[in-house]
N, C-alpha and C positions, 0 to 999 in steps of 0.2 A: 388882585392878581399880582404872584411875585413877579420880580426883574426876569427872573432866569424865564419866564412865560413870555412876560414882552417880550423879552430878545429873540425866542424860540419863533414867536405870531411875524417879530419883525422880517423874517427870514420866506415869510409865506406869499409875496408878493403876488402870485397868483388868484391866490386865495382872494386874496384885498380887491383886487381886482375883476375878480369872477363876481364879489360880493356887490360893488360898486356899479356892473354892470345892470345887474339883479334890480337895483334903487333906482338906476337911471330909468327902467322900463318901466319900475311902479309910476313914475314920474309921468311918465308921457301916458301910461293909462288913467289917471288919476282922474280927467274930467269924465272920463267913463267909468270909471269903478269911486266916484268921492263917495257915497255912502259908505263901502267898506273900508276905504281908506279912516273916515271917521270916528267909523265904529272902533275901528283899532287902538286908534291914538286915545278914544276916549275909554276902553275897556284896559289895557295897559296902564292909564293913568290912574282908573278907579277901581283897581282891586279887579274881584271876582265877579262876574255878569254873569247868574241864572236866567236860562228861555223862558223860564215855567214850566217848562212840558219834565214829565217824569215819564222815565220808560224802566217796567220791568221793576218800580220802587226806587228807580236809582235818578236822582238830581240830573238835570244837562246844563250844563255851562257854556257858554262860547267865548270866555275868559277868564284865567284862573288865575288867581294867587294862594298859596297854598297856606298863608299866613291867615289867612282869613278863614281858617277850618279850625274846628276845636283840637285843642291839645291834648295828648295822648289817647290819640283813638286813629282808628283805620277808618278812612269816610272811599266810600264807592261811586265814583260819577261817570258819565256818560260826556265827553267832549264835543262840540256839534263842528261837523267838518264840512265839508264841500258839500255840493249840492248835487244828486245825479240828476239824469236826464228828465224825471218825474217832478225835478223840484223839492221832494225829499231829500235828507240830510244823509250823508255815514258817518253815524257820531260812534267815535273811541272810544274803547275800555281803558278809565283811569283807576287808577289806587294808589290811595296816596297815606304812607305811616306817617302821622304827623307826633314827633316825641313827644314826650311832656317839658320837655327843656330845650332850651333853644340850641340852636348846632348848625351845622354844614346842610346845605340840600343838594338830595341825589337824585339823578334821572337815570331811568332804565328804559329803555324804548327796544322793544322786539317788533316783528312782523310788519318790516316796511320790505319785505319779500313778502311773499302770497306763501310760499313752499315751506315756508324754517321753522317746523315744528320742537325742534330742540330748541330753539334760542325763543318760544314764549316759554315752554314750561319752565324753562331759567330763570326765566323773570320771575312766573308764577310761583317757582320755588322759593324764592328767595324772601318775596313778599309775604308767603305765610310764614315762617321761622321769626319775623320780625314781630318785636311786642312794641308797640309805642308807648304806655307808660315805663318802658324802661328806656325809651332811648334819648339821645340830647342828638336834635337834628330831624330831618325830613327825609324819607322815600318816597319819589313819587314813579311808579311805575305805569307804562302806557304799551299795553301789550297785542295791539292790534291796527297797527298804523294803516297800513294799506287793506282797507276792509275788501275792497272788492275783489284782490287779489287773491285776498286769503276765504274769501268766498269758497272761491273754487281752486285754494291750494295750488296756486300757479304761482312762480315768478313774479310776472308784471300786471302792471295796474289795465285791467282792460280799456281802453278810450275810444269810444264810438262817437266822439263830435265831428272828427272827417273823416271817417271812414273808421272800419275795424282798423287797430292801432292797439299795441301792448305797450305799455310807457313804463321803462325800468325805475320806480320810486325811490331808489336810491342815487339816482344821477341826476336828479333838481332839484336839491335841498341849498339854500334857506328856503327856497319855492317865492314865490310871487301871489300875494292873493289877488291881484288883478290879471293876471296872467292869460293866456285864452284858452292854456289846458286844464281841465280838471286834477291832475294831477301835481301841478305845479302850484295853484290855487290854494291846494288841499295842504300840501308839504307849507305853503306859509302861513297859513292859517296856524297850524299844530306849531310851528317853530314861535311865531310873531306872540302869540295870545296865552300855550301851554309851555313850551321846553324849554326855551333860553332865557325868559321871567323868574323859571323854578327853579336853575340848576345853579350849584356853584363846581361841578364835575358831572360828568356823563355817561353813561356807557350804554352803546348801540351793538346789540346783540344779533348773530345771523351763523349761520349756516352756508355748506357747500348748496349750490343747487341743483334743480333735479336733472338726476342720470349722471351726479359729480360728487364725490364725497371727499371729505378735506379730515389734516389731521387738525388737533387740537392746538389749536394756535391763539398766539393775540395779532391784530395789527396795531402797531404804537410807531408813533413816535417816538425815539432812545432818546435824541438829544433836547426832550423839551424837558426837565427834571421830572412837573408834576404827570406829566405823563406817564414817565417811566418808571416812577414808584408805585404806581397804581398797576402798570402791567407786571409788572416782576413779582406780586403779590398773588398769581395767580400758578398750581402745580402743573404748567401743560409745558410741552417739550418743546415750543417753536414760538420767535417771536419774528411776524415782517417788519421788520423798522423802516416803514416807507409810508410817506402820504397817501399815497396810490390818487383815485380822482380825487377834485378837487371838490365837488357837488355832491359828496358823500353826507351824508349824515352828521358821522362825530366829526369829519373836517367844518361843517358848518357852525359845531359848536366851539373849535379851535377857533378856527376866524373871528368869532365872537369874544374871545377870550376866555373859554369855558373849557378846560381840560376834559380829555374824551377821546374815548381809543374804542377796538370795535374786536371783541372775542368773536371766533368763529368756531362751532360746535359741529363737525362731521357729515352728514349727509341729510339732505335734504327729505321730506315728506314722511319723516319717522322720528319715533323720540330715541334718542343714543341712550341711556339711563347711567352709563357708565362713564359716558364723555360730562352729559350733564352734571353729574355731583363736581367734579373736577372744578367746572366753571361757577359753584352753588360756593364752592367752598372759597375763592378767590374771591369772589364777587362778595363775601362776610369780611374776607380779607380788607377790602376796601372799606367795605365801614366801620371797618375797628380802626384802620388808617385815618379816616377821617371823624375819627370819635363820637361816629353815630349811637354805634352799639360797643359795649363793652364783651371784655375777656378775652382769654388768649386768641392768638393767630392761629388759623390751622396750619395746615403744609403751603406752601409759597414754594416761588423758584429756586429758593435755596436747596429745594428738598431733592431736586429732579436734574436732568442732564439740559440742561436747555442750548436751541441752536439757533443764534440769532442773526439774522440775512436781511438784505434789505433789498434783493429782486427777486423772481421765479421766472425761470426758466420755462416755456411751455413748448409741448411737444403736442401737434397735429396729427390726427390720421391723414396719411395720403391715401388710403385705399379702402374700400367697404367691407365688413364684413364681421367675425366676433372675437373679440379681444382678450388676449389672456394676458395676465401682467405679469409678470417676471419678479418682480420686490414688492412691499409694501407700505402702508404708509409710516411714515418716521425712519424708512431703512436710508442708509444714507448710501451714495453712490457717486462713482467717478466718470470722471468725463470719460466716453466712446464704451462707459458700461451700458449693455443692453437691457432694456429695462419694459419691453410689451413685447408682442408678436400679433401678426391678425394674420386669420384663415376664411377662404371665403366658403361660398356654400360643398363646396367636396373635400373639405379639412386642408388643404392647400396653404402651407403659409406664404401669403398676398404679400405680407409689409413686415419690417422687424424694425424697433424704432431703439437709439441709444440715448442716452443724454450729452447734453455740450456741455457740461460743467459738472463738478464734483458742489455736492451740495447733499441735503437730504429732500425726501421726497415730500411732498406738503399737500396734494391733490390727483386723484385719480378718476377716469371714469369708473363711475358703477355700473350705469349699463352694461350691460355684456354684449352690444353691436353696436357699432358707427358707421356713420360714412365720412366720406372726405372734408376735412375740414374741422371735424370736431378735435375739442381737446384731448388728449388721453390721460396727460401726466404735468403736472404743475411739480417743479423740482427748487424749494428753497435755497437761494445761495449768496453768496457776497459779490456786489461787482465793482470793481475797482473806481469805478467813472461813473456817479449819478447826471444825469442831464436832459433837465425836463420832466415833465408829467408821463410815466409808464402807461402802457393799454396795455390790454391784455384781452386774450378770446374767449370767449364765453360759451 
C-alpha cells in the first residue's frame, strides 16, 4: 500500500473505529461462535477449503485463495455463505480469470442490492471479454452477493429470525460472522474468507434503486490518489467524491487498505445497455491501469465533461400524487430553479418543488407517483463545509 493510501486510510477515523467495533463484538461472541471463529483463522491461513459438495458441476469453497487455481484458465465456483432458516447454505456465484502470469488481483462484487440488474451484467460483461492466458494478474468476480434479495429482486436481504425484517446489505459490511443476523454473518463470511484475501483493488458495482434512477456516476474518493486514478478512467459525467456510509462495501475494503470506489449504473430492476458499455469500458480501463490486460485505453474522463461534488442535495415530496419532472438527469441547475411539479388525482398541481443549490442533477424518481416523504430528485453539488458522515433518504 503506497504512503499517499495510508495518509488517505489515516484520515478515516470512523471507519477505524466502526471496524474496531465490528472485532470487539466478534470477541464477546467468540465462546458462542469458537468453531467459526476457528474455522476462519484456520481456512485464511491454509489457502483454499473445498466442502466436497458440487453443485450444478461447479466446486464450493468456504475459503478461497485464488492463487491455488490453475493459471491461465477461468475456474467457476460456488462460495458457501450463511446459513438460512433450513440450515442450507446461499452459496455465491464466483469467477475467477486467473492469468498465466503473475500480476495485481482484482475484485468485482455486484448484487449486494437484490434490484441492480445493471451493475451484475457489468460484472458479467467484463468477465467474459477477459482471456486469462493472455493476462499477467487475477479477476475475481462475485456477482450475486445478496442471494436472497436478489431472489426476488428486491433491495434488502429479507430476515425472518425476529420477525419480518428487510436488512439493507450494504450497511453491515466488513459484517461479523458471529453476529446474530444472518446478514451481518453472511457479509463477514464473504469479506473474512473471499474479498479482502483476493483483492489488491476493488470495485463494488450498484445501481439507483427501485422506483429511483441515477445518472452515470462514480462514488470515489478524489483525495486518496489510487482511488482516484481508477475513478477518472471511467467515460461517465459525475463523480461524488464523498465516503458517504461508512459500512458500505468498497468503504470496508478502504478500511482494509484495499483501494475501491463504487460505479453506479442508472435504474434499478432493468439492464441500461447503454449506461452499461460505459462502465464495461472503464472498468478494462482499470485493468490496463493495473496491468492485468494489455492494449490501449478506451475513452476515460478525459474524453467527457465530468462534474465532480462531493454532497447531493435531496428534495422530498410533501404531497401525493404523480410527478412530472421539469430537467433531466445530468442537466445542471440553479439554486430556486424549479425542477418537478405533482398533481393529485383531478390534474391539480398539489406541490412544485426547486432546488437549494446550483449543482447538476444525479437522481430522480422514476416512478411516476409518490407520497410524502419520498425522494424525487438527488442534485450533485459542492459544499463549502464537510462535517461528519452524510445520510441521506431512501
Amino acid at each position: 500500500m503506497s504512503e499517499e493510501l495510508k495518509e488517505g486510510l489515516d484520515r478515516r477515523d470512523f471507519m477505524i473505529a466502526s471496524i474496531a467495533t465490528v472485532g470487539a463484538s466478534a470477541v464477546l461472541a467468540g465462546n458462542t461462535g469458537s468453531a467459526i471463529a476457528q474455522d476462519t483463522a484456520a481456512g485464511t491461513a491454509g489457502g483454499t477449503v473445498y466442502t466436497g459438495d458440487v453443485i450444478d458441476g461447479k466446486k464450493v469453497v468456504r475459503t478461497l485463495d485464488v492463487n491455488d487455481l490453475a493459471p491461465g484458465q477461468k475456474h467457476l465456483l460456488y462460495f458457501q455463505g450463511v446459513q438460512m432458516p433450513t440450515g442450507q447454505h446461499w452459496h455465491v456465484s464466483v469467477t475467477v480469470a486467473r492469468g498465466a502470469n503473475p500480476g495485481k488481483r482484482g475484485v468485482l462484487t455486484s448484487g449486494v442490492h437484490g434490484d441492480e440488474m445493471s451493475s451484475i451484467h457489468t460484472v458479467q460483461t467484463v468477465m467474459n471479454q477477459l482471456d486469462p492466458a493472455q493476462m499477467s494478474g487475477t479477476v475475481m468476480a462475485v456477482t450475486d452477493v445478496a442471494r436472497p434479495a436478489i431472489e426476488s429482486m428486491q433491495r434488502r436481504w429479507p430476515n425472518f429470525g425476529r420477525g419480518p425484517d428487510l436488512v439493507d446489505t450494504n450497511r453491515v459490511w466488513p459484517g461479523n460472522e458471529n453476529d446474530i443476523t444472518a446478514p451481518s454473518r453472511h457479509a463477514g463470511l464473504l469479506f473474512n474468507r473471499l474479498l479482502r484475501p483476493n483483492a489488491d483493488f476493488a470495485i463494488d458495482f450498484h445501481t439507483g434503486t427501485t422506483g429511483f434512477e441515477v445518472a452515470a456516476f462514480n462514488i470515489a474518493e478524489m483525495d486518496i490518489p489510487e482511488i482516484k486514478a481508477m475513478a477518472e478512467l471511467y467515460p461517465v459525467g459525475q463523480i461524488f467524491d464523498n465516503p458517504t456510509y461508512p459500512n458500505v462495501l468498497h468503504n470496508a475494503f478502504v478500511a482494509a487498505g484495499i483501494p475501491s470506489f463504487c460505479p453506479e449504473i442508472g435504474a434499478a430492476r432493468h439492464l441500461d445497455l447503454e449506461m452499461i458499455s460505459l462502465f464495461v469500458e472503464g472498468t478494462m480501463n482499470v485493468l490496463k491501469h493495473h496491468g492485468i490486460v494489455a492494449g490501449p485505453m478506451g475513452r476515460t474522463g478525459k474524453d467527457v465533461s465530468v462534474f465532480v461534488g462531493n454532497s447531493a442535495f435531496p428534495i422530498l415530496a410533501t404531497a401525493g400524487g404523480l410527478v412530472e419532472h421539469l430537467v433531466k438527469l445530468n442537466d445542471k441547475v440553479e439554486a430556486g430553479q424549479k425542477v418537478a411539479i405533482q398533481r393529485n388525482s383531478f390534474g391539480e398541481v398539489v406541490a412544485e418543488y426547486t432546488s437549494g443549490v446550483a449543482g447538476e442533477i444525479t437522481g430522480q424518481r422514476s416512478d411516476a407517483m409518490s407520497e410524502p416523504g419520498n425522494p424525487l430528485v438527488f442534485i450533485l453539488f459542492n459544499k463549502a463545509t464537510q462535517e461528519g458522515v452524510e445520510t441521506y433518504p431512501e
